[in-house]
Each structure stands twice: as C-alpha cells, then as structure tokens.
N, C-alpha and C positions, 0 to 999 in steps of 0.2 A: 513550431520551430523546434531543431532539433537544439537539446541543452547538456554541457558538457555534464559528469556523473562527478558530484560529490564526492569527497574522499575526507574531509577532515575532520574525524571522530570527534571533536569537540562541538562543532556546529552540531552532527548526527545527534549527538546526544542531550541537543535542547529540544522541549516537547513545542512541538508545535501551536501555531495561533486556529481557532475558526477560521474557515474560511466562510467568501461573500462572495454576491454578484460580481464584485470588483476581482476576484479569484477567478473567475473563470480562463480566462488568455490561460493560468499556469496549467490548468486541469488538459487545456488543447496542447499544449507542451509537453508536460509528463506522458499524452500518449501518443504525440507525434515520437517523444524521444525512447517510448517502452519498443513500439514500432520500429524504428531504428538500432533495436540493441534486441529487439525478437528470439534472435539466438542463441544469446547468452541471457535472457532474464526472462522472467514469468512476471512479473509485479512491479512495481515501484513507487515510492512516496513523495510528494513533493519539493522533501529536505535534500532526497536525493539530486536532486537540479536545483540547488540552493534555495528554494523558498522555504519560509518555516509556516508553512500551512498545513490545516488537517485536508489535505486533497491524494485518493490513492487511484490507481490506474493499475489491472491486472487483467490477465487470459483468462478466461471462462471459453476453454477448448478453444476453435477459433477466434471468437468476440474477442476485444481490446473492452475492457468497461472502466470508466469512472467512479467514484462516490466522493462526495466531499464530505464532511463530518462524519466520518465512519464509526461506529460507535456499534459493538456487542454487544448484544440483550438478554442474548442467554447462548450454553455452551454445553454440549454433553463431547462424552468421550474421550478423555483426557487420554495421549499419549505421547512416549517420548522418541524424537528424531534429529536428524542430523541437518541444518541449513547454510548453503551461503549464499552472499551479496556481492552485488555490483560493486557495492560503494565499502566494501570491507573485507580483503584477501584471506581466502581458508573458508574454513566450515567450523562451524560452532553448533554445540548442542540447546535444544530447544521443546521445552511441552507444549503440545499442541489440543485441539481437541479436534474431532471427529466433524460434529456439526454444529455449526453457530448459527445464530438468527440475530442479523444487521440492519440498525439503523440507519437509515443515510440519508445523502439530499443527492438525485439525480442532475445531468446536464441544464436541464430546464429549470432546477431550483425545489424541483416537487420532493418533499418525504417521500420515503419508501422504506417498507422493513421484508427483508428477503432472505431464503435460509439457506446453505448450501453446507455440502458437504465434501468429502475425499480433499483432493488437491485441491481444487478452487478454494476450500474454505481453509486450509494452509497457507494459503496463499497471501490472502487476505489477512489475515492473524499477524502473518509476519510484516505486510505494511503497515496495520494498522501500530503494531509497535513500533515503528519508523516515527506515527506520526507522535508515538509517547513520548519521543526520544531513548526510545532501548533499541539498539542498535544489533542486530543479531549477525 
C-alpha cells in the first residue's frame, strides 16, 4: 500500500522501535511507497510513512531492497556531502563514509551482513539515520 510521506520533524526525530515479524505488512509498504515516489527518492525509512520502526527500503541501481534492523558494523571513508529528503524541504550537509559493512535481517527474517559502497552505501547511511531519529 502506497503511504502518504511524513513531514513532521518532531515524530522524524524520535529514534525508532526494532522491528518483528509483526513489521513486516510496513517493510511491503515502505516499498510499495519508495516505488511510487521512484522519482523523487532513492531510499526511505519507515518513520517516513509514520511508523517508528528500524525498517529501510532503498535502490541498489535497479533493485527496490529492504532491511529491517539495519545496523553498521564497520565504515571506512569518511567524507563530506550535500543531502535531501522527501520528508524535509532543502539540502543539508552530511558525513558520510565510502563503504559500510551492514547488519540486517532480510524479508524472510534471515541475518545477513553485506558491504556496499558509492551511492548505495550513501544511501543507506542516510536511512539508517532516519531510523536514529537524525533527520537529514
């Protein structure tokens, strides 16, 4: 289902719950709604469609992918760039790093730890602050 986009910095900015099996319906939401806004966005967090879950959804070039407790394990690269949001008009500055290596839990519930780099792993950075509640 597609879900309207979050705008109210105060919600944005509470850190999100774990998410559960009981989570999953918002995880097929966040990418029915990343799918439907395709154009205007790369990523999105579940706070951004009012849930306060650790649930992210983002482009990996074609692919639409998931993770629910997203979780960084390690980061090299640090640099600094410019980002914006759906759910927060303008561009704000932002460090980022190069390549992360992520913990998650896939659609089916399995661990996984996967490393990416360039944009994708931009990407992901910046949801996963979503799901901190730092709002970028």
């Amino acid at each position: 289902m597609i879900r309207p986009i979050m705008q109210d910095l105060l919600f944005l900015m509470l850190p999100s719950k774990e998410a559960t099996a009981e989570d999953l319906p918002i995880a097929h939401d966040l990418l029915d709604t990343l799918r439907a806004n395709r154009e205007a966005c790369v990523g999105m967090a579940a706070n951004m469609i009012g849930q306060r879950k650790r649930i992210i959804a983002f482009a990996d070039g074609a692919k639409l992918t998931a993770m629910l407790n997203p979780r960084i394990i390690e980061h090299a690269g640090e640099y600094e760039t410019e980002e914006g949001c759906l759910s927060i008009p303008g561009v704000r500055p932002a460090t980022r790093y190069r390549t992360i290596k992520v913990s998650y839990q896939d659609l089916q519930l399995k661990e996984r730890v996967k490393s990416f780099s360039g944009w994708t792993a931009q990407i992901i950075q910046h949801e996963i602050d979503h799901c901190n509640g730092i709002p970028i």
